[in-house]
N, C-alpha and C positions, 0 to 999 in steps of 0.2 A: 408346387402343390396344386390341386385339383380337385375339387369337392365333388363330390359323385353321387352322392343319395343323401336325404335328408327326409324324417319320417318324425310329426309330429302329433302328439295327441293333447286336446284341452290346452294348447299353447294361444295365449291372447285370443287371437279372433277365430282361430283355428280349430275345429273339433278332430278333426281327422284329416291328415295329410301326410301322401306319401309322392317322394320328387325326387327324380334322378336328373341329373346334370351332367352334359358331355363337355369336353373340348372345343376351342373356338368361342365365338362372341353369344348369350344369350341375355335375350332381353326378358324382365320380368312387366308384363304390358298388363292395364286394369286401369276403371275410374280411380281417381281418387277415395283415398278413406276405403280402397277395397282392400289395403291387407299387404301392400307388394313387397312395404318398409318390413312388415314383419318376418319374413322369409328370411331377408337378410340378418334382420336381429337375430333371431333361432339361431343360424349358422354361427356369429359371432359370441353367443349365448352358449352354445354346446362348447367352443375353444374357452373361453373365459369366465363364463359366468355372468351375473347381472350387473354388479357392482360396475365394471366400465362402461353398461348401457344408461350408466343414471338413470337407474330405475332398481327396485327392492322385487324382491321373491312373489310379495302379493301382487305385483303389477303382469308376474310373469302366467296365474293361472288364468283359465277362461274361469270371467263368472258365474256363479256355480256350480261350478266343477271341485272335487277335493286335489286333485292331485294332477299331476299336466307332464308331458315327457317329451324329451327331443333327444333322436338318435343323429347324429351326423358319421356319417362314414368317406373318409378324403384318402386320396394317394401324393404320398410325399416322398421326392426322391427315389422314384421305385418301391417305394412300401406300403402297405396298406395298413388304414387304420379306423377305430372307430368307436367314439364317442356315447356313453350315453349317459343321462343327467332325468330324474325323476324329483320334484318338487313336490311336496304334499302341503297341504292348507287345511288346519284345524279350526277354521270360524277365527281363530285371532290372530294368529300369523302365519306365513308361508314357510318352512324352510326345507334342507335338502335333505332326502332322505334317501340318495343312489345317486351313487357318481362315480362311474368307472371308465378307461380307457383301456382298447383291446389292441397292444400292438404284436409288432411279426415277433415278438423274442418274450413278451408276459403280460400282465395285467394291473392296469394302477388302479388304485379303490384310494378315496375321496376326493373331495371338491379340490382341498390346496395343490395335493399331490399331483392331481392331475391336472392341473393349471398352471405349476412347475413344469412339469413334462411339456406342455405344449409351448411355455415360453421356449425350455432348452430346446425343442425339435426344433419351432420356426426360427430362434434367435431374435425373438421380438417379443412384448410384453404388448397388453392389450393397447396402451396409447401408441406405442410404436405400429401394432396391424393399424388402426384409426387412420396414423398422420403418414401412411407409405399407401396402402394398399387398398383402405376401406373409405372413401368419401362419401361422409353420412349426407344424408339431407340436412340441405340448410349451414353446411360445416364446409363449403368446396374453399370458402375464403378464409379459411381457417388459418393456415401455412401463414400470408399477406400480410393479414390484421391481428399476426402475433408481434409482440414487440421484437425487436433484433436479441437480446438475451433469450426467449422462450424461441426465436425461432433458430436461431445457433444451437441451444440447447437438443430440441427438437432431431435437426438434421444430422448436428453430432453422433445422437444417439443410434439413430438410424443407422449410419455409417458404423457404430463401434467404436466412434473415438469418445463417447464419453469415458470408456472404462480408461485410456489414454490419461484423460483428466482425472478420473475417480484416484491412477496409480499415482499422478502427478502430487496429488491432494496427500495418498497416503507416504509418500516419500516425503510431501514437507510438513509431512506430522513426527515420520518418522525423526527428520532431523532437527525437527524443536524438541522431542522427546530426549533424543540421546545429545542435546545441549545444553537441557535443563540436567539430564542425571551429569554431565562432564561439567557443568557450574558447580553440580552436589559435590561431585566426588573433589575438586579444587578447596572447596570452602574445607572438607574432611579434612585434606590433606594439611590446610593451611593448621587445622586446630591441631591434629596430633602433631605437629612440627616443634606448636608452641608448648605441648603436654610436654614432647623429648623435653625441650629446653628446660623444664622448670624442673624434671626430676635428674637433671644431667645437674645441676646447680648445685644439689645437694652430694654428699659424699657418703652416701649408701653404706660402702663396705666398711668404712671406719668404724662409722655409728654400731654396724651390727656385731665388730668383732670385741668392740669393748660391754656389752648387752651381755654377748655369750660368757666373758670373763664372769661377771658380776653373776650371772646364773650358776657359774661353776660352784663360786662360795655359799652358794645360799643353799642349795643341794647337797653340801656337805654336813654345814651345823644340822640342817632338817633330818641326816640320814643317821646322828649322834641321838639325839631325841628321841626320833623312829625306836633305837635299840631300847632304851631305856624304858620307852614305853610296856616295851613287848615283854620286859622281866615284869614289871610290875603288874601286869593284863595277867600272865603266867602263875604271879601269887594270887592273884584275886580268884582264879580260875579255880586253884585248888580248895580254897579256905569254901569259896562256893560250892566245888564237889563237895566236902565233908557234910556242908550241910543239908545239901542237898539228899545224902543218903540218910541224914537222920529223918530227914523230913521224911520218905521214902517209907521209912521202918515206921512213923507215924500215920504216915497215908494207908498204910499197909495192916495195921491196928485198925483204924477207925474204920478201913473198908471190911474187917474181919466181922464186926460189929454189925455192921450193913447187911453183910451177907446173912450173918446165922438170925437174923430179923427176919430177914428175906425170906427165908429158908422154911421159917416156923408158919408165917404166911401164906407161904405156897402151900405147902402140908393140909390147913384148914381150910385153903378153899380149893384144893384136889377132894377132900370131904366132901364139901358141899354139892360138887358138882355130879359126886357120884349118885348122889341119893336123888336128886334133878333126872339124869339119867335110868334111874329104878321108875319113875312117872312116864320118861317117854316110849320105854319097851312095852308099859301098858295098854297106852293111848295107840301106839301101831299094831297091838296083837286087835285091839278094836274093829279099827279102820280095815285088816284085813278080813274079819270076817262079814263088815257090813259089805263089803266090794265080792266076797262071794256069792252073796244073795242078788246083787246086783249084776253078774254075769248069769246067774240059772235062769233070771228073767226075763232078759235080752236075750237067750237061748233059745227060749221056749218062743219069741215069736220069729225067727229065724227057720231056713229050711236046712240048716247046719248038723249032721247026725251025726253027734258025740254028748259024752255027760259035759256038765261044768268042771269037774277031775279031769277031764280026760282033753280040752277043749282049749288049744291056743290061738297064739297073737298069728301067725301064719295060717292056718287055717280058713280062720275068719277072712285074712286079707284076701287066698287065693282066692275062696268063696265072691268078694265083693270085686275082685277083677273079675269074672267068670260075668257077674251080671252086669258091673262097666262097659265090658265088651258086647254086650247083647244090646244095653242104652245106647252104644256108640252107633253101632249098626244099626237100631231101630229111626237113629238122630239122621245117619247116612240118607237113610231109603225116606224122610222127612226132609232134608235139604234136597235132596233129588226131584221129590215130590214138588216143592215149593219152584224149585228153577225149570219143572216143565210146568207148573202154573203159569213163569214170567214168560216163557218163552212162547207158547201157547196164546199169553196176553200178546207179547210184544207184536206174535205173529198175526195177530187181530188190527193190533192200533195200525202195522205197517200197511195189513193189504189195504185198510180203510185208509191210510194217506194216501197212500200207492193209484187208487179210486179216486180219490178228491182229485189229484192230480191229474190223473187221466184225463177227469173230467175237465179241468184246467187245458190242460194241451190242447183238448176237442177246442174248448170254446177258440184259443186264441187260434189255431189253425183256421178256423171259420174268420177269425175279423181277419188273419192275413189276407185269406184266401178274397174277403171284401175290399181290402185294401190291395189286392194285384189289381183286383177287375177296375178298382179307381184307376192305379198308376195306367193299364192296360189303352181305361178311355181317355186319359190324359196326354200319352203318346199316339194316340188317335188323332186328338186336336193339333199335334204338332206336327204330325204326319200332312195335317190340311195346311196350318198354315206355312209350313216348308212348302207345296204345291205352290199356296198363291205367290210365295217368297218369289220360288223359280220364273212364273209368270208374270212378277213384277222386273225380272233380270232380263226375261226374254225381251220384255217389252222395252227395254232399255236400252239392247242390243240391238234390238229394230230401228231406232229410233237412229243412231249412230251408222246405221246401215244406210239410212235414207243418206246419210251426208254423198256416202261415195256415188247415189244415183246417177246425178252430171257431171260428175268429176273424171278428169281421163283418165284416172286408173281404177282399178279395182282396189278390195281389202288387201293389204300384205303388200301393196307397190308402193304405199303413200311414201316412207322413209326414202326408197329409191327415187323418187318422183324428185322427193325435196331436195334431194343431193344433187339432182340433174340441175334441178331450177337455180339453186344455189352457183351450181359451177357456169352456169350461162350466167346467172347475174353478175357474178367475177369480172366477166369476159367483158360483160358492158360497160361496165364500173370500169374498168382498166381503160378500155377504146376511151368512153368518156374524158378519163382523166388524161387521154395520149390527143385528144381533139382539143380540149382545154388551154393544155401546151401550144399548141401547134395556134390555137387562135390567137393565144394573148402575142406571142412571136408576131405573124403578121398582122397584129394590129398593131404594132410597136414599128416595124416596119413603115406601114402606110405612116404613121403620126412624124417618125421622124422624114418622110420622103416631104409632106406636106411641110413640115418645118425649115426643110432646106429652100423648098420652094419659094415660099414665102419672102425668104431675108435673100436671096438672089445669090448669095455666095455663100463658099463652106466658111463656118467660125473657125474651123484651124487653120487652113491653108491660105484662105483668102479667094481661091480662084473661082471663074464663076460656077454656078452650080446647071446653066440651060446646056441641057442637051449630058447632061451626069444620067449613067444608068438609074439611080435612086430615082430620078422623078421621070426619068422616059416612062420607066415602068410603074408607075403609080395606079396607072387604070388596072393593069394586072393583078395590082398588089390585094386591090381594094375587091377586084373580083374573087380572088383568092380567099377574102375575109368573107362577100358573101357565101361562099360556097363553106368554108368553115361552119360559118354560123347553121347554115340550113343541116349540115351534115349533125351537128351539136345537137341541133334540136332534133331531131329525128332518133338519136339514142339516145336522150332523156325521156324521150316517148317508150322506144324501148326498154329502160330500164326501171319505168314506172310500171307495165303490164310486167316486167317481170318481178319485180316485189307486191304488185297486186297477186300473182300467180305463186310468189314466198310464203305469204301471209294464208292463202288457201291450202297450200300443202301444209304447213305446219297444222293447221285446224285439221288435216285427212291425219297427219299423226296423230296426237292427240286423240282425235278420233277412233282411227285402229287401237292405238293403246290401251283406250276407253275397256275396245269391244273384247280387247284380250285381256282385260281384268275382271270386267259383267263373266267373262265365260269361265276365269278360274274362279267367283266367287260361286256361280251356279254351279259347278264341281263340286264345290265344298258342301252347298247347301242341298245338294244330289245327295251327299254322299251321309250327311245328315239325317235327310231324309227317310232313306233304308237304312240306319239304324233305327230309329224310331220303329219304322214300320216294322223289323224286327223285334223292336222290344214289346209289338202290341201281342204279335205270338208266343214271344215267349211267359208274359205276364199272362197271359189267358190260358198258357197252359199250366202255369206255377200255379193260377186260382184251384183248375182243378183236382190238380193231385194234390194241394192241401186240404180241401173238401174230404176227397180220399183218407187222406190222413187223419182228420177229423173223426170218420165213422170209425176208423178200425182204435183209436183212442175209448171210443163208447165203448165198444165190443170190450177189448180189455179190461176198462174199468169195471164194468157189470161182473169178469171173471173175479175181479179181486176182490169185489164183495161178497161175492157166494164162499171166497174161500176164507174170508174173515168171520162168518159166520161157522163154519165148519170149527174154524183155530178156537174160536168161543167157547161150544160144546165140550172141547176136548178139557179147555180150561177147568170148567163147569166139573168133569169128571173128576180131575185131581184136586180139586180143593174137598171132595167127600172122603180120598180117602186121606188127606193132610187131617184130617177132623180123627180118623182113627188113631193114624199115628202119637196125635196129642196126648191120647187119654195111656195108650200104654207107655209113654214116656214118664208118663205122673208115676204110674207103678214101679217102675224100674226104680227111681229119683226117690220114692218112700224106701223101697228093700234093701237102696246104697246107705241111704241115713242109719235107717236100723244097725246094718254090719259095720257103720262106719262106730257106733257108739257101743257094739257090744268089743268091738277088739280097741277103743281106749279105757273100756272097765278092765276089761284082762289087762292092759298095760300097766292101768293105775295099779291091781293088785298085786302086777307083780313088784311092785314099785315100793309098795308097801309093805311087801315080804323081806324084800332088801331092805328096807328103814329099822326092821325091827331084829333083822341078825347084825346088823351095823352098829345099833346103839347096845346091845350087848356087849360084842364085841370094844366099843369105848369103853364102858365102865369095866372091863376086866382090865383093858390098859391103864387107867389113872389109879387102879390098885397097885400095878407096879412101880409105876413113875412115884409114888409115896412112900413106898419102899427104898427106894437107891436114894432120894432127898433128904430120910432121916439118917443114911451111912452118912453124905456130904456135911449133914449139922453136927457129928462128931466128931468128924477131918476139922473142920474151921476152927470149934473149940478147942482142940488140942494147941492148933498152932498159933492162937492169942495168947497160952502160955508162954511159948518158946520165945514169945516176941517183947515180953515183956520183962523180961529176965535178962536180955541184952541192950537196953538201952541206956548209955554213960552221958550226964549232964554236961563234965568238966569240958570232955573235949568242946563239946560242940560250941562251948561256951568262948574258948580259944579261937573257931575258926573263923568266929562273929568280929572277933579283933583284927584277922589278919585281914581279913576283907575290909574294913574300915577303914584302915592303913594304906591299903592298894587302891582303893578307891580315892582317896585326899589326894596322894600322888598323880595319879591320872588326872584328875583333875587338875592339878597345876600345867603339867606338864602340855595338856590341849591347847591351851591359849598359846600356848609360846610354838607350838607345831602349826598351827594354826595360821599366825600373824608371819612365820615364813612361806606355808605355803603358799597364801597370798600374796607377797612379796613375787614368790618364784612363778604364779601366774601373771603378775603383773609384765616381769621380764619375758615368758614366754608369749605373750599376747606383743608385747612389741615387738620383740624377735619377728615374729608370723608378721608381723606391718609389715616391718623393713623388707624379707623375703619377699611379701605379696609388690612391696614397690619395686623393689628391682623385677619381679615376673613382670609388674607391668610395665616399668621400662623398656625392658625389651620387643614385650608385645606390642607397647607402640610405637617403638622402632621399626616391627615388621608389620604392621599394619599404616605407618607413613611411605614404607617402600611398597608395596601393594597396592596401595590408594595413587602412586604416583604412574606405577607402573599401566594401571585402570584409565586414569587421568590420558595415558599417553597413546594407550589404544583407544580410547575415546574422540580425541582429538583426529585419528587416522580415521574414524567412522563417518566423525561431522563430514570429513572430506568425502566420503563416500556417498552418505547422503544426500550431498550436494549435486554432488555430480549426476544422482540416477534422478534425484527431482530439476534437474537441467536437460537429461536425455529425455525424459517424456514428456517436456513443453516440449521442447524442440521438434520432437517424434510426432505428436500432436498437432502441430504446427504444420509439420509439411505433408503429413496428409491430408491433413484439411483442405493444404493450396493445392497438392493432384486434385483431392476432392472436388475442390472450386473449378479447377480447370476445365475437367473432365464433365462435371455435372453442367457449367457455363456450355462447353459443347453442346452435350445432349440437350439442353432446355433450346440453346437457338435452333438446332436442328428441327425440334418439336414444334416449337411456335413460330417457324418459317413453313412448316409443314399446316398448320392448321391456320394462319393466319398471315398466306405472303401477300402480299400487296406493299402499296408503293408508301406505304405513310410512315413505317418503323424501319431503319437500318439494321438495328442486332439489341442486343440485352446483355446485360454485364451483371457480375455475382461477383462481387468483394469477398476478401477473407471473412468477414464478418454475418457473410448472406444476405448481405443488403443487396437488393434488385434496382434496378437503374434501366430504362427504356430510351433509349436512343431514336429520334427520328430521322427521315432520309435528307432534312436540313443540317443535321446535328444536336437541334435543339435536345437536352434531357428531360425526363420526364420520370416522375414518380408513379410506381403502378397505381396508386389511387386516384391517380389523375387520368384516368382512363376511363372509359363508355363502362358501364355496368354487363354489357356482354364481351367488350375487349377484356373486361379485368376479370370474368369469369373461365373464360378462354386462357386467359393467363396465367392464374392459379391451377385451373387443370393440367395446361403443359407442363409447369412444375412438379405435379404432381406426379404425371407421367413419368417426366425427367427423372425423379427421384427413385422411381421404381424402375428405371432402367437400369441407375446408377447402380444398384444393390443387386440387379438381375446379372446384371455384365462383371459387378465385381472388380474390385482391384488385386486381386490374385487369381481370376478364374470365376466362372459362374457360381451363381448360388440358389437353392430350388426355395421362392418366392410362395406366399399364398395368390389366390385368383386375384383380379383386377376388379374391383368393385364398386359402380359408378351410382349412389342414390340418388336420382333424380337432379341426375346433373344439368338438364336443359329448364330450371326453373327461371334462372337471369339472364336467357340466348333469347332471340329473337330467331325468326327461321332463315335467315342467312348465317349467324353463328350456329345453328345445330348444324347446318351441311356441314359446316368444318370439324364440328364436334364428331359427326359421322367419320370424315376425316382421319382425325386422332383414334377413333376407336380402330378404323382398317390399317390405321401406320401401326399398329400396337399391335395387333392380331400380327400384321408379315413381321413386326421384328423377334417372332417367334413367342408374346406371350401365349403361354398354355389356355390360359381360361379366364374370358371377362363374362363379370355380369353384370348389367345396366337395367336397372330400373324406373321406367318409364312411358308414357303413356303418349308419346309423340312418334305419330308414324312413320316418320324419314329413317329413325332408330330401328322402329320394328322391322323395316323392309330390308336392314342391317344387317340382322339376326342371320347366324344359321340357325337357335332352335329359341320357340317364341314359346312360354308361358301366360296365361294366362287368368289374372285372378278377377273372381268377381263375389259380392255381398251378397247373401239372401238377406233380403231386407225385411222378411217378415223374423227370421230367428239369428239376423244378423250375426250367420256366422259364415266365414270366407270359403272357398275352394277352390284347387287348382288344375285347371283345364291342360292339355299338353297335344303336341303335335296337328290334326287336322282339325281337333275342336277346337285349339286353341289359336290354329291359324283363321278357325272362320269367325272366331268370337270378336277376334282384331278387327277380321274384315268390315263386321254386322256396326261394331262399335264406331 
């Protein structure tokens, strides 16, 4: 992965920031508290969110700002993609209101979803970028001064074997679950076993065949009864018919009675309502001739040419369309009227904004145009003091000039010089140490020739020692040592002028170096320079063409008042004749009312013409309707005789007795039907027992085979269980120890890389991740037990180590986010940066894509292929980011 552009607006210190990022090592360089941690935050802010910066939504707007945005756009694995997140702040809290990712195949929209997506792209959740990739400030000891649990945990997860342990977890859940349901289904088993047993004890079929016996007799007396009943129900049925039809021929009487009442009733008030009806043909022949006078009237102010005879409900109405249509169209040419009033208005109020504005633009063009010719003399003053800047470089480069005055070489030979000087002093140094030899020899010589001397014989042999080459030659020996000695000293002399002449060349290095850094910073500050002096041209000529722009703003505006007065006039025009319009709409609106109430008089009369042929018509009908009522009242009478002439006492008298009879019978006969069929529900209620126990005998017969059967593939599961939560400790297990193996390499490699010298042997990583430092005695030692910059150095290598681990992959590579170092040289000393430097270039050759360090220590910056640089306006304390040759001179100045 490889972060490429990052564009932020109203982020923390930030107002406006746009940064692109290449490939290779970049340094983010600035004082403190200028802002550099935040860059980083942003980036890790756009993949995650706030939540993992412990910090909340309101921490992430600039103060007073409403709303704050960060785009990030990175390539991963050959793909491009790109990030963007907008926060809004309503005065009481922050939160998000845009969050989308744009990748090569669609688009995720929200915060979760798309913080899902970037766990799945990277294969990391936000504390896994943190504990691999991202070393915040302040957090490098992070990994170290975790306990062995958090930091096992930690590296596990990094690696992927947590999910190893998550499947281990869920397999020995799996197999306490299906132990506990194979405990369940055993206990089942046990209970229906003892259910068979207790219904197997009893003798089912006996019990139920002798049940059915005894139901057979009981269903036979009940079905002698039954018959008996049914004659007796049979005579009562009839004795009840008989009298029932008397009754009938009585009901039949006494409704006759009813009716010709009825009859005589109706008759008298079909009278009445006639003569009722003689009152309302009067009362409508009224009403129609008032409603005539009341149409002549309504006539006569109308423009309608017909008599009142002659004069209808259509008429009138086509009439009162004809002047609708004339109100409509007068109402038309009156709303038309009205909306070139607003329009006329509107086009008034507009030119008159349209002016205010103008007038607006004029003025602020004028303060721009005052505030270029500021920026203009501003870039002026820089322009001087970039001058004196140069002159202070020159003079500096002079200065370093004088060195080479008496020196034997010129500028660009000192390196050369010091190599010469160097490889002569070798030369001396060697002679010296070859005279040293050669002296201590012939003074060892002389000491032992004088020794022999001395004691007159050799101590081995015995024999005498006068006239022995060792002491013939003694004066020789002794001459030999002076000549030594003189020759000794003579290149000690020598090799003092030539480390006098070491110590001068290096200061001509130095020196030249000096003069080749004054010369690339005056470059920079040249080059500076002519921008500025650029920018005073160009802001002196942006004053004047906004001046420009200023007048021809007046010019316009003055046009769009002249034509807002114009839009006025015209207004002016149409509201006189809107004033017309008013009055003949009043007219129209009178002559609708009038036709509107001369065609509901004609309605009403004719309305009234129908009431009074209607109630005629009634009263001729309730003539007749009293005529066909007095035929039915001599029908009736007639057949109250017929009915009275066949009615016989004795029988019915008779049929009262048979029913008596039938009835005392039935009533005996119930209780004894009764008290059997009880009986026979008693039997069949047991019956249905005994059935229901034998069904469930059987049923838990095959529900004890079932449960057994369960029991027995459960028992093959536990095994299985077993087994998969044994393969994944296992599986677990021995990746972790490649893990260890592998990561134990790469960490010695690392930290023999950044920190070889003679005091540590190697470093060891247990299964467990415990770290162990070995020294070149063997003693052990605990990383805490180490310098504050050894253990910072230490934790980095691991660090590194770990992000190799996961680069290189234990089945093949894997594309990594960038390498991210926050201010990692806070606990080094400047002999641990060199090495820190180090670590950064081993990391860069072993192919990582992209690191970025921030920091404000120049051994790092001079690291860099591409240097950032931030710095604070301290008057509106807000940050921004410098790049390339500003940014390299800003380092340099800093």
């Amino acid at each position: 992965m490889r972060v490429d552009r990052l564009r932020l607006r109203n982020f923390k210190c930030y107002e406006d920031a746009d940064v692109s990022l290449g490939a290779g090592v970049t340094v983010i360089h600035g004082l403190n508290g200028s802002g550099k941690s935040s860059l980083l935050e942003a980036c890790f802010f756009a993949l995650y969110g706030a939540t993992p910066l412990d910090r909340t939504l309101d921490e992430v707007v600039t103060i007073g700002a409403e709303e704050a945005e960060v785009d990030l756009w990175f390539t991963h694995a050959g793909a491009s993609f790109h990030v963007h997140r907008r926060v809004r702040y309503t005065g009481e809290r922050a939160s998000t209101a845009e969050c989308t990712m744009e990748t090569p195949d669609d688009t995720i929209e929200g915060a979760r979803d798309v913080r899902d997506y970037v766990v799945d792209l990277l294969r990391m959740d936000a504390d896994a970028f943190v504990n691999c990739a991202y070393v915040r400030q302040g957090e490098v000891n992070k990994l170290i001064n975790a306990s062995p649990g958090e930091r096992q945990d930690m590296i596990d997860d990094l690696l992927q074997l947590g999910k190893l342990e998550s499947y281990r977890q869920r397999a020995e859940q799996a197999r306490r679950g299906v132990q506990a349901v194979r405990d369940a289904r055993a206990e089942r088993r046990d209970s229906l076993a003892e259910q068979v047993a207790e219904y197997e004890a009893r003798d089912l079929h006996a019990e139920l065949n002798a049940l059915q016996t005894e139901l057979s007799e009981v269903e036979e007396s009940l079905a002698t009864y039954e018959e008996n009943r049914e004659q007796a129900a049979e005579t009562k049925a009839e004795a009840e018919r008989v009298i029932d039809e008397y009754a009938d021929r009585r009901a039949e009487l006494d409704g006759l009675e009813s009716t010709i009442d009825d009859l005589k009733a109706q008759i008298t008030e079909t009278e009445r309502e006639r003569e009722e009806l003689a009152d309302t043909v009067a009362d409508a022949r009224e009403r129609v001739e008032s409603l005539d006078q009341r149409v002549a009237s309504l006539l006569a102010e109308t423009d309608v040419e017909a008599t009142p005879d002659e004069v209808s409900v259509e008429t009138v109405r086509e009439r009162r369309a004809a002047v609708a249509d004339e109100r409509d169209d007068v109402q038309d040419e009156h709303g038309d009227c009205r909306t070139t009033i607003q329009t006329h208005a509107n086009e008034a109020e507009a030119k008159r904004e349209r002016a205010a504005e103008l007038a607006e633009r004029a003025a602020t063009a004028r303060e721009a145009a005052d505030a270029l010719d500021a920026e203009a003399r501003e870039a002026a003053e820089k322009v001087a003091e970039a001058d004196e800047r140069i002159e202070r470089i020159e003079a500096k480069r002079a200065e370093h000039r004088e060195t080479f005055a008496d020196a034997p070489v010129d500028v660009g030979e000192a390196a050369t010089y010091r190599e010469s000087v160097r490889a002569d002093l070798d030369d001396v140094r060697e002679r010296e140490s070859d005279l040293k030899g050669d002296l201590q020899a012939a003074r060892s010589a002389v000491e032992e020739a004088e020794t022999l001397r001395d004691a007159g014989k050799c101590p081995e042999c015995g024999q005498p020692v006068e006239g022995s080459p060792h002491v013939d030659a003694l004066d020789e020996r002794r001459a030999a040592v002076e000549a030594l000695e003189a020759d000794l000293d003579a290149v000690r002399e020598e090799k003092e002028a030539l480390e006098t002449n070491l110590e001068r060349a290096n200061a001509l290095v130095d020196a030249e170096s000096e003069i080749e850094t004054l010369r690339e910073r005056r470059a920079n500050v040249a080059e500076l320079r002519d921008g500025h002096a650029d920018a005073v041209e160009v802001k002196r000529a942006e004053a004047e063409s906004k001046r420009e722009d200023a007048a021809d703003y007046e010019e316009r505006a003055e046009a769009a008042r002249d034509a807002a007065a114009e839009a006025e006039a015209a207004a002016d025009d149409a509201r006189e004749r809107l004033g017309e319009l008013n009055g003949r709409i009043a007219d129209l609106k009178d002559a609708i009312g009038t036709l509107d109430d001369l065609a509901d008089a004609l309605a009403d009369r004719e309305s009234a013409a129908n009431d009074l042929e209607s109630a005629r018509e009634r009263r001729a009908d309730r003539e007749a309707l009293n005529d066909e009522r007095r035929d039915r009242l001599a029908d009736a009478r007639e057949r109250k005789r017929d009915l009275e002439t066949e009615f016989d006492e004795e029988r019915l008298e008779h049929a009262r007795e048979e029913r008596e009879r039938a009835a005392d019978y039935l009533e005996e006969v119930r209780d004894a039907i009764a008290e059997r069929e009880e009986h026979r529900s008693e039997l069949q209620e047991r019956i249905g027992a005994l059935k229901g126990d034998i069904e469930t005998l059987e049923d838990l017969r095959g529900k004890r085979d079932a449960v057994q059967e369960r029991v027995d593939a459960l028992d093959d599961l536990v095994g299985e269980t077993e087994e998969l939560e044994a393969m994944y400790g296992d599986l677990r297990g021995e990746l972790r120890q490649r893990n260890v193996e592998k990561l134990e390499r790469l960490l010695n490699e690392t930290f023999d890389l950044v920190y070889g010298n003679d005091s540590y042997a190697r470093l060891e990583l247990d299964g467990s991740y415990e770290l162990t430092v070995y020294q070149k005695d063997g003693e052990a030692l605990e990383p805490d037990q180490l310098s504050g910059g050894e253990r910072a150095l230490f934790n980095l290598s691991l660090r590194c180590a770990v992000y190799r681990l996961l680069a290189e992959g234990i089945e093949g590579a894997a594309p990594l986010p960038p390498l991210i170092l926050d201010e990692p040289t806070v606990f080094l000393d400047s002999g641990h940066v060199s090495r820190l430097v180090d670590l950064v270039e081993s990391m860069r050759d072993l192919g990582v894509e992209q690191i970025l360090v921030v920091s404000h220590d120049d051994e790092l910056v001079g690291a860099a292929d591409d240097l950032l640089h931030v710095e604070k306006d301290a008057t509106s304390n807000r940050s921004h980011v410098t790049t390339g040759v500003e940014a390299d001179a800003a380092a340099t100045l800093d």
